[in-house]
C-alpha positions as CSV (number, residue, x, y, z in Angstrom):
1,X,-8.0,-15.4,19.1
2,X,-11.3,-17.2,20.1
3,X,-13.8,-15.1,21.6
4,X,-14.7,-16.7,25.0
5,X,-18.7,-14.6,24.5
6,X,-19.9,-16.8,21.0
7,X,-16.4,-18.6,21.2
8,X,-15.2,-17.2,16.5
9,X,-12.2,-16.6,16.1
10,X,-10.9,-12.6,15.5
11,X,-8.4,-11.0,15.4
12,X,-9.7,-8.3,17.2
13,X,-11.5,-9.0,21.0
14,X,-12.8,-6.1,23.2
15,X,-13.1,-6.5,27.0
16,X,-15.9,-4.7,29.1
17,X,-16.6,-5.4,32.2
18,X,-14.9,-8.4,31.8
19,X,-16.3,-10.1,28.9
20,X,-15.3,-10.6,25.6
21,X,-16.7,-8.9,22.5
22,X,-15.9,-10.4,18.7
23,X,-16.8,-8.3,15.4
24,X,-19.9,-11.2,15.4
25,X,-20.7,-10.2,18.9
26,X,-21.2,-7.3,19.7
27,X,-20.9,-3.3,17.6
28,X,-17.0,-3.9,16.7
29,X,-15.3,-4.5,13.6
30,X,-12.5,-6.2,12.6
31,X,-10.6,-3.1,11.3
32,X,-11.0,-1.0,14.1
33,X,-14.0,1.2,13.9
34,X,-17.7,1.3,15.7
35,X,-20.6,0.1,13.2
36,X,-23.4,2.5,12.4
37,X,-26.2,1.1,10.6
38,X,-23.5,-1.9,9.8
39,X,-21.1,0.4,8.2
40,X,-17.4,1.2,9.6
41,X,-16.7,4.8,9.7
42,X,-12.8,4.1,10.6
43,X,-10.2,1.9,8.2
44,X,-12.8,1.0,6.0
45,X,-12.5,-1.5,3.4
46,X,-13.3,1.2,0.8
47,X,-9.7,3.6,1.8
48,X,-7.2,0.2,1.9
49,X,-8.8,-0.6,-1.4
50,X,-8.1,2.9,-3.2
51,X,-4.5,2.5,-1.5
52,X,-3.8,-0.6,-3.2
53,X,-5.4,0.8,-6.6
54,X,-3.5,4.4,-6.7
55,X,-0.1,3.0,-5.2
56,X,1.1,3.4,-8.7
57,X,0.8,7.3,-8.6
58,X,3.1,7.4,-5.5
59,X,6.3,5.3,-6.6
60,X,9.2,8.0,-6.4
61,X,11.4,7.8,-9.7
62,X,14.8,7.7,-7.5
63,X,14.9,5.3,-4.5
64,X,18.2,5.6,-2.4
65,X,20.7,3.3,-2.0
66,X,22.6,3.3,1.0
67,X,25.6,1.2,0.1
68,X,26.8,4.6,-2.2
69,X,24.6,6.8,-0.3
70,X,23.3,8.3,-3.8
71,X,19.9,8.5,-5.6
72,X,19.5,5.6,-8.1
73,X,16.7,4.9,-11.1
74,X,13.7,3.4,-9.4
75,X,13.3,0.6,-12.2
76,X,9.5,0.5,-10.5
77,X,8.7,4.1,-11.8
78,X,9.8,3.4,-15.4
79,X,8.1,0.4,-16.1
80,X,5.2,2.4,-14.8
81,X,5.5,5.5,-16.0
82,X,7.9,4.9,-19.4
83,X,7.2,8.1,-21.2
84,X,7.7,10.0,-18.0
85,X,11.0,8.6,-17.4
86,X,12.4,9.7,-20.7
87,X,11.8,13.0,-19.4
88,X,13.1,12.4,-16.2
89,X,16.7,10.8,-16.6
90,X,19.4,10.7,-18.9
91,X,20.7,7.8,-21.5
92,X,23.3,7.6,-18.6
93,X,21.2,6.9,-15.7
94,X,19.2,4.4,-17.6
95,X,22.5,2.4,-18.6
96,X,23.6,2.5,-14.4
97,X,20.0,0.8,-13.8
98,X,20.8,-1.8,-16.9
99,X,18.2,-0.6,-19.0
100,X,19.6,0.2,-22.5
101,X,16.3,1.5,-24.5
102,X,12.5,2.3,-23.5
103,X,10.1,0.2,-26.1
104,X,8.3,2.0,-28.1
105,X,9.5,5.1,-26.6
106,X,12.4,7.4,-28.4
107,X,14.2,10.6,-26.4
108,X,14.5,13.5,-28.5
């Protein structure tokens, strides 16, 4: 969207009293929030950044599949986690997922 104010584009436009405000305009940023002192106290750029870096730590090891309605091997979680997984499931459930042995990795 074009701001009609200083006419960027945003993706985020606030109306008052019928004029346009941009993040380059006026106190609001493009993620939501209200700037104090030119930071953003709301969705900040700092919390989707740790979401992206600790997405790892909330992969599930069974995902469901709804064609047999049952819990499968979330392949995601073992090539993550591989000495977790050997832990986790049995020499059968790996073989369901096609995954015959874990590299460097031996079940007792």
């Amino acid at each position: 969207m074009i701001c009609r104010t200083c006419h960027a584009n945003s993706g985020r436009i606030k109306v008052i009293d019928g004029k346009d405000y941009c993040s380059s305009c006026s106190l609001i940023s493009e993620t939501g929030g209200s700037k104090i002192d030119g930071s953003i106290t709301r969705n900040s750029f700092r919390v989707r950044q740790q979401q992206q870096e600790y997405k790892a730590d909330l992969t599930p090891p069974h995902i469901y599949d709804k064609a047999s309605k049952k819990l499968k091997v979330n392949s995601d979680f073992v090539k993550l986690f591989p000495e977790q997984s050997t832990k986790t499931f049995t020499n059968d459930e790996f073989k369901q997922v096609g995954i015959n042995k874990l590299k460097g990795i031996d079940k007792a």
